[in-house]
C-alpha positions as a printed Julia matrix, in Angstrom:
418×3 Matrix{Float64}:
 156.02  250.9   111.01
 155.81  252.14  114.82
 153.09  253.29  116.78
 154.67  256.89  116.68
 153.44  256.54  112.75
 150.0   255.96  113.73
 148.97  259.6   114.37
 148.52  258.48  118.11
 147.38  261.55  120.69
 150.55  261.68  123.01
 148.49  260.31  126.37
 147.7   256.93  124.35
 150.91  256.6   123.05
 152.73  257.13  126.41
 150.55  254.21  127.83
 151.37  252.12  124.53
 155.18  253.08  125.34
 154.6   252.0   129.5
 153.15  248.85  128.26
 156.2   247.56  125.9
 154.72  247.8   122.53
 156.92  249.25  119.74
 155.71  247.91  116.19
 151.89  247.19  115.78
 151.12  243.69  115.1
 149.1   243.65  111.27
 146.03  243.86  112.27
 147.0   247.11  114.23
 148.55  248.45  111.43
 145.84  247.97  108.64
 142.56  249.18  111.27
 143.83  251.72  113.66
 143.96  254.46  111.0
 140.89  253.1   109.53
 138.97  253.73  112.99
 140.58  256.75  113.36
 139.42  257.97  110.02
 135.81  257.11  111.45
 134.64  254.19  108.75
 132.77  250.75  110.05
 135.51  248.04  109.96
 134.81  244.19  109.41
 137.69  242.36  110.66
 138.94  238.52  110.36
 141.58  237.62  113.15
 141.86  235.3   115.99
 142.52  235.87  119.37
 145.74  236.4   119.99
 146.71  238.69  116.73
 146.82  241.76  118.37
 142.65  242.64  117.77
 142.17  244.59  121.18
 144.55  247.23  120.24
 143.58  247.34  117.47
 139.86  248.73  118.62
 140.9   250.15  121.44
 143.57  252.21  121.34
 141.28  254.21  118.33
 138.17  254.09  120.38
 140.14  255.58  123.25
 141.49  258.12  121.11
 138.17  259.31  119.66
 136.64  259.26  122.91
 138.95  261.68  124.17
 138.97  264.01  121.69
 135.08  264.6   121.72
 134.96  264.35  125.21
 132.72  267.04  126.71
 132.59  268.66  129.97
 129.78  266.83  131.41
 130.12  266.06  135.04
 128.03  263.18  133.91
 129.81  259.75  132.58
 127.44  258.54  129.72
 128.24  254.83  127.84
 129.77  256.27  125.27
 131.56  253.05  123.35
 130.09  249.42  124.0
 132.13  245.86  123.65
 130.13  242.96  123.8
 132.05  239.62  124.13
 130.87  236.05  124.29
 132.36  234.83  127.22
 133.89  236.37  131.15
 137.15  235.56  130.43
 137.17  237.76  127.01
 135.02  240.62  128.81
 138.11  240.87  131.74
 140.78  240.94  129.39
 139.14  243.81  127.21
 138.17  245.85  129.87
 142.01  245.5   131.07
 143.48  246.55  128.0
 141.03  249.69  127.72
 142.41  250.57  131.31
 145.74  249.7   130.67
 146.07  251.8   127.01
 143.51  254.65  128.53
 145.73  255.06  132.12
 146.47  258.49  131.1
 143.6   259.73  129.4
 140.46  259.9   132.47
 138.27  257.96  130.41
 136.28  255.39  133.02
 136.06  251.79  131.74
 133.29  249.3   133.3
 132.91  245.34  132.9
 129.95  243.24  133.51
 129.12  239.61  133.12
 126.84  236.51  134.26
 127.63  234.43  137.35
 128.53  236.71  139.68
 126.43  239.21  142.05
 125.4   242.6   140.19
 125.19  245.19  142.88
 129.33  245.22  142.14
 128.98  246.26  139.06
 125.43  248.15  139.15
 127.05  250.48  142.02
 130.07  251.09  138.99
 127.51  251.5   136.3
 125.68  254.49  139.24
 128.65  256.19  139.09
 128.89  256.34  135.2
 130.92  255.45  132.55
 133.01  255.7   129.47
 133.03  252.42  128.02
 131.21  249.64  128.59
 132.57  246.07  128.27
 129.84  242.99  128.69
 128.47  239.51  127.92
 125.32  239.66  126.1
 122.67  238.31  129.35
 124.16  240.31  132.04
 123.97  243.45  129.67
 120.25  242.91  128.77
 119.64  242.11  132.25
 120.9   245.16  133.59
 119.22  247.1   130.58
 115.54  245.57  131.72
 116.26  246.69  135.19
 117.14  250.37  134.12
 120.82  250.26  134.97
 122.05  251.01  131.71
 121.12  253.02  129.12
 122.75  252.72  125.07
 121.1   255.79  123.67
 124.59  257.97  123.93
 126.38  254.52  122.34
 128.89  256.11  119.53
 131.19  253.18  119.44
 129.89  249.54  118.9
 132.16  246.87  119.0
 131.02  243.19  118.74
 134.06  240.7   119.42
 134.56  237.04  118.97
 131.35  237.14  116.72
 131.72  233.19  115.12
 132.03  232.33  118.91
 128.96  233.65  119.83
 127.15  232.04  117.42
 128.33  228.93  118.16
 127.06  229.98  121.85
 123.63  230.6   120.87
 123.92  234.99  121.81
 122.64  235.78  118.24
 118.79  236.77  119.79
 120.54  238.82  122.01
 122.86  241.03  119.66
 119.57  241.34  117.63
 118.13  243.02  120.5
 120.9   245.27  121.18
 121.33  246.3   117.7
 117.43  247.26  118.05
 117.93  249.89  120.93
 121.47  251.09  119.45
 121.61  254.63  118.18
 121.82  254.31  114.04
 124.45  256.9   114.02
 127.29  255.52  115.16
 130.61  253.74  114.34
 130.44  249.94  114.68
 133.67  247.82  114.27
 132.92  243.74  114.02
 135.65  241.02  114.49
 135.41  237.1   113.4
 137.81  234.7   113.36
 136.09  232.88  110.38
 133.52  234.43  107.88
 130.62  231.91  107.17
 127.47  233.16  105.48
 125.76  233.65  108.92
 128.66  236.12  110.01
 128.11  237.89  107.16
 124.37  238.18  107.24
 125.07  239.47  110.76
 127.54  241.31  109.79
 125.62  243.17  106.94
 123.12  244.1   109.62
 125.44  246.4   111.88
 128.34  247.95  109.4
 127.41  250.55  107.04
 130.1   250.25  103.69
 132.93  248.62  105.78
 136.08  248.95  105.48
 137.55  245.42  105.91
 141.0   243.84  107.68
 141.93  240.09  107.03
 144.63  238.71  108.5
 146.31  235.27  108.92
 146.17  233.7   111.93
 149.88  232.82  113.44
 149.94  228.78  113.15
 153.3   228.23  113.02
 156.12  228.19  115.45
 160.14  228.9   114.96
 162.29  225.94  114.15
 164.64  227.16  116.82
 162.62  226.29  119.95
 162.26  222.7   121.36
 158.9   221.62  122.6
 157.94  219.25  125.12
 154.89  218.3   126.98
 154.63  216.99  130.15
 151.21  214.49  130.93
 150.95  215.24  134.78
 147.59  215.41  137.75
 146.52  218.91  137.75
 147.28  218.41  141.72
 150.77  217.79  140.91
 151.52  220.58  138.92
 153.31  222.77  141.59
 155.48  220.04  142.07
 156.56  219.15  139.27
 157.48  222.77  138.52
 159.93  222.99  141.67
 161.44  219.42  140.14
 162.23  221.31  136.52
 163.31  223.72  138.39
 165.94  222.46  140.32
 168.16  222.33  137.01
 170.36  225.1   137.38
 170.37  225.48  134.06
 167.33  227.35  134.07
 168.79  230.74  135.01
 165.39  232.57  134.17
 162.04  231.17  133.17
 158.68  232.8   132.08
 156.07  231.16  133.13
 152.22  231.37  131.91
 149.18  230.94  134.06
 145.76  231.48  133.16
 144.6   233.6   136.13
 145.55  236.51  137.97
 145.02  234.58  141.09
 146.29  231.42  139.57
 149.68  233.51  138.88
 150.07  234.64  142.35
 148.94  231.15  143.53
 152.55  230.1   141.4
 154.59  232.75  143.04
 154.04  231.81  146.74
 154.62  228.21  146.37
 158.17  229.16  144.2
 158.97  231.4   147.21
 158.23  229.38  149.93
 160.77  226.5   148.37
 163.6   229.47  148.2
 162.55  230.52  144.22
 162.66  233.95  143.75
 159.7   234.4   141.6
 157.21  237.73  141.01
 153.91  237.81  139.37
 152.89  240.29  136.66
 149.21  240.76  135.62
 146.31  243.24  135.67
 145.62  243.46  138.98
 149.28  244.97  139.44
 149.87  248.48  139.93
 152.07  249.55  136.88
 155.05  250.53  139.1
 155.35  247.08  140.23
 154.82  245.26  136.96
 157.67  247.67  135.63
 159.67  247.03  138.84
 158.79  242.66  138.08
 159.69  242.65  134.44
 163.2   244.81  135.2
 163.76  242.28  137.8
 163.16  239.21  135.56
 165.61  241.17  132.52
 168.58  242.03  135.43
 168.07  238.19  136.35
 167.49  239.2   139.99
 164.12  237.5   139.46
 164.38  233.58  138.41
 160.64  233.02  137.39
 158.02  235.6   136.25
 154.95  234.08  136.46
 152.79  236.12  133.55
 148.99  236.2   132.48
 148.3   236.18  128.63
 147.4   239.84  128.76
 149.97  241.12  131.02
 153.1   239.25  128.81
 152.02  241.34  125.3
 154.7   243.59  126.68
 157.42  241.42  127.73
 160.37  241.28  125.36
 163.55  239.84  127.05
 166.26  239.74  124.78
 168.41  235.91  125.31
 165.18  234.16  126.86
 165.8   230.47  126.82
 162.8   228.83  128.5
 158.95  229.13  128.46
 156.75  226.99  130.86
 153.29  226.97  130.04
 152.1   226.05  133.61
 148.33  225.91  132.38
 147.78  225.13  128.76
 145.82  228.15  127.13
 142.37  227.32  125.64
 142.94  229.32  122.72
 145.43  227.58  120.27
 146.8   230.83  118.95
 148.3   231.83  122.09
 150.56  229.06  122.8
 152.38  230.1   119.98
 152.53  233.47  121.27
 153.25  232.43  124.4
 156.48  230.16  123.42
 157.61  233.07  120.89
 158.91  234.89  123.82
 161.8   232.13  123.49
 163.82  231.7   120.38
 164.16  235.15  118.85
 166.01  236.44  116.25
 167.36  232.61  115.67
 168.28  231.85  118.9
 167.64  228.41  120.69
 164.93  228.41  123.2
 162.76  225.61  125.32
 159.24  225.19  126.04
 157.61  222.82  128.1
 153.94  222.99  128.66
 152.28  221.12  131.65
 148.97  218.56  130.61
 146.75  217.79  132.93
 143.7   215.22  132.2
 141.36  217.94  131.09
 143.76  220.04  129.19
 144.28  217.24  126.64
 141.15  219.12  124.24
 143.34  222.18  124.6
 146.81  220.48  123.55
 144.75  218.51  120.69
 144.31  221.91  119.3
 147.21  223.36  119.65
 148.85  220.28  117.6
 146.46  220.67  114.99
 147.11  224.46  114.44
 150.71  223.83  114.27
 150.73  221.26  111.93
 152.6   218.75  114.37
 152.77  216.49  117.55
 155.02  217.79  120.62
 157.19  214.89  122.38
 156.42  213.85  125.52
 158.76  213.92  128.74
 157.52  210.5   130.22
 160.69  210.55  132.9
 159.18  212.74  135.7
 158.12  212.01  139.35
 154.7   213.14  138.5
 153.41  211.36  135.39
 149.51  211.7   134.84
 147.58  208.73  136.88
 144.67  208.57  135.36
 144.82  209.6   131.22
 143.33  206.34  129.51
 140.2   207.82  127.61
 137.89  205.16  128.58
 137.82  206.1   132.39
 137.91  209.49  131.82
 134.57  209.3   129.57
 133.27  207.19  132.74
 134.86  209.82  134.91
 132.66  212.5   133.15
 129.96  210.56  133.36
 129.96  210.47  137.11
 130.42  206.56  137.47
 131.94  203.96  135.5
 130.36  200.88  134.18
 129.88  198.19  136.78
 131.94  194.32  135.96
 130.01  191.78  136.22
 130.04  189.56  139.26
 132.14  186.55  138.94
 130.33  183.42  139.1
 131.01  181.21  142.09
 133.36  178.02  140.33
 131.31  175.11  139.47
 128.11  176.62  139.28
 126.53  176.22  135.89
 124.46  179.32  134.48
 120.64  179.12  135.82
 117.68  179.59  133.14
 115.4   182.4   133.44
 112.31  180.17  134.19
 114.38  178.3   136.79
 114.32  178.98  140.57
 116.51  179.32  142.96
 116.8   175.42  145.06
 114.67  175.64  148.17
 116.75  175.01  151.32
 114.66  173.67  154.63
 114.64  175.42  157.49
């Protein structure tokens, strides 16, 4: 199946194109034309399957072909997400698969100043991506209004839970207009998702599929324990083998990416960043760069390397362990395709371990450790890191001057005369 066989209006499918997709993942496959025949879809995947698209290429779709001529921007569609992170990578696929179609995507989220994102809301928009507070914030203070909501989308839903958000998607769903189309994603179904769940679909359609937990036989794994502080050099030292002809490279920032790229190119590493904050031109002009080998390292984002498919990649650094498990293994699937060999070695700082403890679970096995480095990890004994966490460790006891034999409680301390 392609995304040419989805039905896809010609403006979506262009972006699709521009962004390097050519075969929907499952999930994309089984819900797309399920949105796009209008039902309510409850949906089991975890991050890293694919589940943005999977929304919002059909929400962008049916957006634009009810769109009105209202000089006005109303909230048409709503995405509420647990967490920041989540929030910024929807609203960047909604711009990035919606580039050609005028729709006007906004996100908000806690921990920042609002006037930002109030002075966005003020000049209206199409879609709506939030965090649960900051959105009923900004609702109690009249910035946003859900009464023209025809697309509700509640992401991560197990995750919020576990975050405590449930009072607040209660209240949402209490202001949302009953006619609409709601879509609901979970990574796991426990009775609580599904009470929740029974309380914003109306006869769902439903999408399971398996998360990816394994990785190919053909790619060779290592870890490296090393000080977060060290990281950038011990990156130029892997580097210098000139075997390494080309080398994708994950961070988990935009700015941490960019961070990557000057330090490569200031030690004579030619080196280019590709991520959301990139006009499309120049991640095109990055990623032909990286294929023609005129770029060494391309230092990627999670979001911006969906697209990136470079036939006879041998090497995958993970620079910054991801904190979702799931997307390692898409991560170090860019390397060893269609049975070829490929390396990835994935950089551990001290509080990464959690994130690599994971990752080994999901995959069913422990990755070897590269011990011979200039950089090894100081400090990784869990006892002082507990202390560490703590914000002191426990005090030894003072050592006893020799000779001096251990002094009751009811005895004093021998008077000396002045």
């Amino acid at each position: 199946m392609s995304f040419e066989s989805l039905q896809l209006i010609p403006t979506i499918l262009k972006a699709v194109q521009e962004e390097g997709y050519t075969i929907p993942t499952p999930i994309q496959a089984q819900a797309i034309p399920l949105v796009l025949q209008g039902r309510d879809l409850l949906g089991c995947a975890q991050t890293g399957t694919g589940k943005t698209a999977a929304f919002a290429i059909p929400i962008l779709q049916l957006l634009k072909k009810t769109e009105t001529n209202e000089r006005t921007r109303k909230i048409r569609s709503l995405i509420v997400t647990p967490t920041r992170e989540l929030a910024i990578q929807i609203e960047e696929s909604f711009v990035a698969y919606g580039r050609h179609t005028g729709m006007k995507c906004a996100v908000v989220f806690g921990g920042v100043n609002q006037n930002p994102q109030t002075r966005t809301l003020q000049q209206g928009v199409d879609i709506l991506v939030a965090t649960p507070g900051r959105l009923l914030d900004l609702m109690n203070q009249g910035f946003v209004s859900l009464k023209n909501v025809e697309f509700f989308v509640l992401d991560e839903a197990d995750r919020m839970l576990d975050m405590g958000f449930v009072h607040d998607v209660r209240k949402l769903l209490a202001v949302l207009p009953k006619k609409r189309q709601s879509l609901f994603f979970s990574a796991t179904m426990p009775p609580e998702i599904v009470k929740l769940a029974d309380t914003i679909l109306q006869n769902p359609a439903k999408v399971e599929v398996t998360p990816v937990s394994s990785t190919a036989e053909t790619i060779n794994q290592f870890v490296y324990f090393v000080d977060k502080g060290n990281k950038n050099a011990l990156l130029l030292d892997v580097l210098s083998n000139e075997k390494i002809k080309t080398v994708l490279v994950f961070a988990r920032t935009k700015h941490g990416a960019d961070k990557v790229v000057k330090i490569l190119i200031k030690h004579g590493i030619s080196a280019e960043a590709i991520h959301g904050n990139k006009a499309q031109n120049a991640r095109q002009r990055a990623l032909s760069n990286f294929k023609a080998q005129t770029t060494r390292v391309l230092v990627a984002t999670d979001i911006a390397a969906r697209g990136i498919d470079v036939d006879e990649l041998e090497f995958v650094i993970n620079f910054e362990l991801p904190n979702i498990a799931e997307t390692y293994v898409h991560r170090i699937g860019r390397t060893g395709r269609a049975g070829a060999n490929g390396t990835a070695l994935s950089f551990c700082d001290a509080e990464e371990k959690a994130y690599l403890r994971d990752i080994e679970k999901l995959i069913g096995k422990k990755i070897p450790v590269r011990d011979a480095h200039p950089f090894p990890l100081i400090d990784h004994s869990p006892v002082k890191e507990e202390q560490r966490q703590q914000g002191r460790g426990a005090r030894a006891p003072r050592p006893k001057p020799a000779g001096e034999a251990p002094r009751k409680k009811w005895q004093s301390r021998p008077k000396t005369r002045s």
